[in-house]
N, C-alpha and C positions, 0 to 999 in steps of 0.2 A: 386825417390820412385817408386815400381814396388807394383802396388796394387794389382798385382797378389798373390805376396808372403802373405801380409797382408791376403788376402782370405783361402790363403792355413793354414795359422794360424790359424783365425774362426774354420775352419774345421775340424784341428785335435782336435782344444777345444771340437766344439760342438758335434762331433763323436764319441772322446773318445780313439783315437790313429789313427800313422803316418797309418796304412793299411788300416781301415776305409777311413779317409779321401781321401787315394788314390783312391780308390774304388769309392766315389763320386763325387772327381774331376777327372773323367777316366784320370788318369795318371798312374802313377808308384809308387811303393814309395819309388826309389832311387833320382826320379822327386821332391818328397815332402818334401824330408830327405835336396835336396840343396836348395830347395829356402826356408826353416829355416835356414841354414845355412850361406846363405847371407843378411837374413835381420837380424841374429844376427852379420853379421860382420857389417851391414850398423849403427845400433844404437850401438853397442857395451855391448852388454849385453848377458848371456845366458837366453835361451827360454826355454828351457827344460835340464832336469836332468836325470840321469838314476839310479834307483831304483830297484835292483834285474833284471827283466826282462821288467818292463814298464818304459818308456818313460814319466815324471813328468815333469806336466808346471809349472814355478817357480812365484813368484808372480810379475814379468817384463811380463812375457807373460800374466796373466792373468789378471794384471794393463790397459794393451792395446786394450782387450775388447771391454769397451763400448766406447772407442773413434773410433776404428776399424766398428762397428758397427754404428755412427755416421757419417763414410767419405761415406759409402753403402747407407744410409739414401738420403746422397746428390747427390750420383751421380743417384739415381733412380729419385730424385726429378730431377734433371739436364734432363736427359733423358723421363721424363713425359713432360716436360715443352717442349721441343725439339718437341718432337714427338705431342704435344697437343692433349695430351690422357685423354681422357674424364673420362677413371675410372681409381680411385689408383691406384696401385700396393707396391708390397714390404712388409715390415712386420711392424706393431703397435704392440707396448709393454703396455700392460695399467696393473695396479693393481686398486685394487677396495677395499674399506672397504666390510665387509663381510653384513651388515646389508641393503648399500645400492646395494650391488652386488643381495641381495635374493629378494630386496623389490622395488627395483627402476631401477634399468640396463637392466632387459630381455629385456625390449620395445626398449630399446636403441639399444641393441645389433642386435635385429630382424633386424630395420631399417639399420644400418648400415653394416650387411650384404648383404642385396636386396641392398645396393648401390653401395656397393663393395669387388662386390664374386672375385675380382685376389686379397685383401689384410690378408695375413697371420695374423690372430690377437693371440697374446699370451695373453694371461688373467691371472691373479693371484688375488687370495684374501689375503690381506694382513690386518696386522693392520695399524690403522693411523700413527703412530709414525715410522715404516718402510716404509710407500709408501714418507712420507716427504725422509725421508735418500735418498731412492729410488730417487729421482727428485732431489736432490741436488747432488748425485753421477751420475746423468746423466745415471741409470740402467735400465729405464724404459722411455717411449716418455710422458704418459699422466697419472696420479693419480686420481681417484674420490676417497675423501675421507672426515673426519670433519676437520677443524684447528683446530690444534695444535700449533699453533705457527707463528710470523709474519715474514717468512723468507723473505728477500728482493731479494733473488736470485731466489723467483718462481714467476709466474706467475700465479695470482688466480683467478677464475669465481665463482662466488658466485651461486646455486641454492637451499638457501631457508633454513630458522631456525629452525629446528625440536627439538619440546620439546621430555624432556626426562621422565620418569611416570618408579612409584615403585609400583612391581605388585605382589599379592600370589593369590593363590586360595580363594575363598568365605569362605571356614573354617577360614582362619587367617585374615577374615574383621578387627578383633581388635586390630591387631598387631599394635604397637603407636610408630614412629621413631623420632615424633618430641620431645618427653621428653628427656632430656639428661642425664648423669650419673647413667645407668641401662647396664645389661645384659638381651639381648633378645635372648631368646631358640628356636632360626630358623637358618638355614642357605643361605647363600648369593650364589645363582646359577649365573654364568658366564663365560665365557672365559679366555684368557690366561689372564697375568699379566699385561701388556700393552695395554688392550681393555681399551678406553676412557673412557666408562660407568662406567668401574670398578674402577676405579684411582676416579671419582669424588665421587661416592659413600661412598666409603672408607675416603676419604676426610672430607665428612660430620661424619661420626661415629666417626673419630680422633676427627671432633672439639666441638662432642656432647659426648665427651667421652660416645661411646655405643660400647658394646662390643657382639659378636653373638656366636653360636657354632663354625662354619665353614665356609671355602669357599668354592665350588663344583664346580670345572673347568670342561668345556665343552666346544667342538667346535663349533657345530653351532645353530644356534640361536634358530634351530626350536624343537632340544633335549631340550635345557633349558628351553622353551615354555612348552615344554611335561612334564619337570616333574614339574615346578612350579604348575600346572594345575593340578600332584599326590598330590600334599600338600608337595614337599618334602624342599618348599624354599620359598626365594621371589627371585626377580631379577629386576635388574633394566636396562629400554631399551628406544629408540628411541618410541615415541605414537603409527607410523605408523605401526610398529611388532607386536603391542598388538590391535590396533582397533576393528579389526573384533573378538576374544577373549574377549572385554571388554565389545563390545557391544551383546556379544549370552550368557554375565552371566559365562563364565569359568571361569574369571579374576577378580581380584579384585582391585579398584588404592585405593594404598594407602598413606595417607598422607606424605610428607614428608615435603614440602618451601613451603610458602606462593606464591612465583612466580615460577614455572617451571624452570628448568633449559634447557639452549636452548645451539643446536648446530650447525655451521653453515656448511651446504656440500658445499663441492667446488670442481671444475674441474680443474688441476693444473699442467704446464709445466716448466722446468725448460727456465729461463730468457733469454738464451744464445741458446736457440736451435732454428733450421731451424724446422719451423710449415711446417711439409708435407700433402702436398694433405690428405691422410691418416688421418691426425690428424686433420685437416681444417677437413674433413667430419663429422668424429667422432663427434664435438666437435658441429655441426650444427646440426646433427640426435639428441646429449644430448639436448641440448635449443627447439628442437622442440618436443622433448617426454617429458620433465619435465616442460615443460610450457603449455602443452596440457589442 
C-alpha cells in the first residue's frame, strides 16, 4: 500500500479535481492521473468516472474517505509520539448541537485553541440525530451533543441534565398546555424537523391531543428567541437559552409537566477510534470549562 496514492485521493476529493489537486501536491497531473490509476488497479475498483468534461468520484472513492482520513489520523499520532511533541497537530473534526455550540462551547473552543494553535479544528453545527450518524460512520472525531440513543458503539461522557421550559412572551402568560383535547391559536417557533426539542414537544400535543396554528421553522436559536419575545409564538428550549430573558421579564415559562423534562449533553467518540493528542486535549479543555 503506497499512502501516497491514498493522499493523492483526499486531494482530488477535497479540491474538487485532478488539476487542483496537482497544483497542491506540486506535481503534475499526469503524476495524479497514475497514482489513481494504480490504486484502482490495487483494490480493483473505479475511482472516478467521466461525465461530459469533469472527472466524477464514484461512491468506492468516496466510501474510502473517512477511513483514508482515519490511517493520516494515525500516522500524525505515530509521528507526535515519535517526535514527543508537546502540541497537537493535524486536524479535529467536531460537530456540536447548535444550542450547546451558542451557549456552552466558546469557552471551550477559546481554551482549546491557546493550547493548540498547530491543530486544524473543522467545526459543524449539527442536529443531535446527525452528529450520532456522524460518530457511528466514523465522519467526524468527536460529537457534543444530547442522547438520543444508547448506541454501544460510542463512547459517551456525560456533562450535565438540562431542563427543557416552554416559553411566550408575557402577553400569552395564559396560554394553558396542560388541558388536553383543544385547539390553541399560537404558533410553535423552532427549527428544522429533527431538532430534539421539537420531536418532544410535538410528542406531548399528540398525547394531549392539542392541536396549534403552525410550526415556524427557523435556524438559529437566537431568531426564534427574537420573535417569541414579538408575540409571534411560544417555543420550547433548553433553560440555559431563556435564563437571562426569563429573568429581565421578556419571557414568560409556561406550564407544561409537573417535572421538567431533562436532557442529557454528552461528549462522544466513536468506540473503535485512536483518541489523538488533539482529541485527548479537546476533551480535558471541555471537563475543565463545563465544570468550572
Amino acid at each position: 500500500m503506497d499512502l501516497r496514492r491514498l493522499l493523492t485521493l483526499r486531494t482530488i476529493l477535497e479540491e474538487g479535481s485532478f488539476a487542483k489537486a496537482a497544483s497542491k501536491l506540486c506535481c503534475t497531473q499526469s503524476t495524479v492521473t497514475f497514482q489513481i490509476r494504480q490504486l484502482e488497479a490495487e483494490y480493483g475498483v473505479q475511482l472516478f468516472e467521466k461525465i461530459g468534461r469533469r472527472m466524477v468520484p464514484t461512491d468506492a472513492a468516496r466510501n474510502m474517505m473517512p477511513h483514508i482520513h482515519e490511517m493520516m489520523v494515525v500516522i500524525n499520532s505515530i509521528k507526535q509520539a515519535v517526535q514527543r511533541n508537546d502540541e497537537p497537530e493535524g486536524e479535529l473534526r467536531l460537530a456540536v448541537g447548535e444550542t450547546l455550540l451558542s451557549y456552552k462551547i466558546p469557552q471551550v473552543l477559546k481554551s482549546f485553541k491557546k493550547r493548540a494553535p498547530n491543530v486544524l479544528l473543522s467545526l459543524q453545527s449539527q442536529n443531535c440525530y446527525t452528529i450520532r450518524d456522524s460518530l457511528l460512520a466514523n465522519e467526524i472525531d468527536l460529537g457534543i451533543f444530547y442522547r438520543v440513543g444508547n448506541d454501544a458503539s460510542l463512547i459517551m461522557e456525560n456533562y450535565g441534565e438540562h431542563p427543557l421550559v416552554l416559553v411566550a412572551s408575557p402577553e400569552l402568560a395564559l396560554v394553558d398546555f396542560t388541558r388536553g383535547n383543544q385547539h390553541i391559536p399560537v404558533s410553535f417557533i423552532i427549527n428544522e424537523k429533527q431538532c430534539v426539542f421539537r420531536l418532544m414537544f410535538e410528542s406531548v400535543l399528540r398525547q394531549r391531543k392539542i392541536t396549534i396554528d403552525s410550526t415556524i421553522e427557523l435556524i438559529s436559536i437566537e431568531s426564534i428567541k427574537q420573535c417569541v419575545m414579538a408575540n409571534t409564538g411560544v417555543t420550547y428550549l433548553p433553560r440555559f437559552t431563556v435564563e437571562k430573558e426569563l429573568r429581565a421579564g421578556l419571557l414568560q415559562e409556561l406550564p407544561l409537566s409537573p417535572r421538567a423534562e431533562t436532557l442529557s449533553a454528552v461528549c462522544a467518540h466513536h468506540s473503535g477510534k485512536v483518541i489523538t493528542p488533539a482529541m485527548e486535549l479537546f476533551i480535558q479543555s471541555l471537563r475543565e470549562s463545563l465544570d468550572a
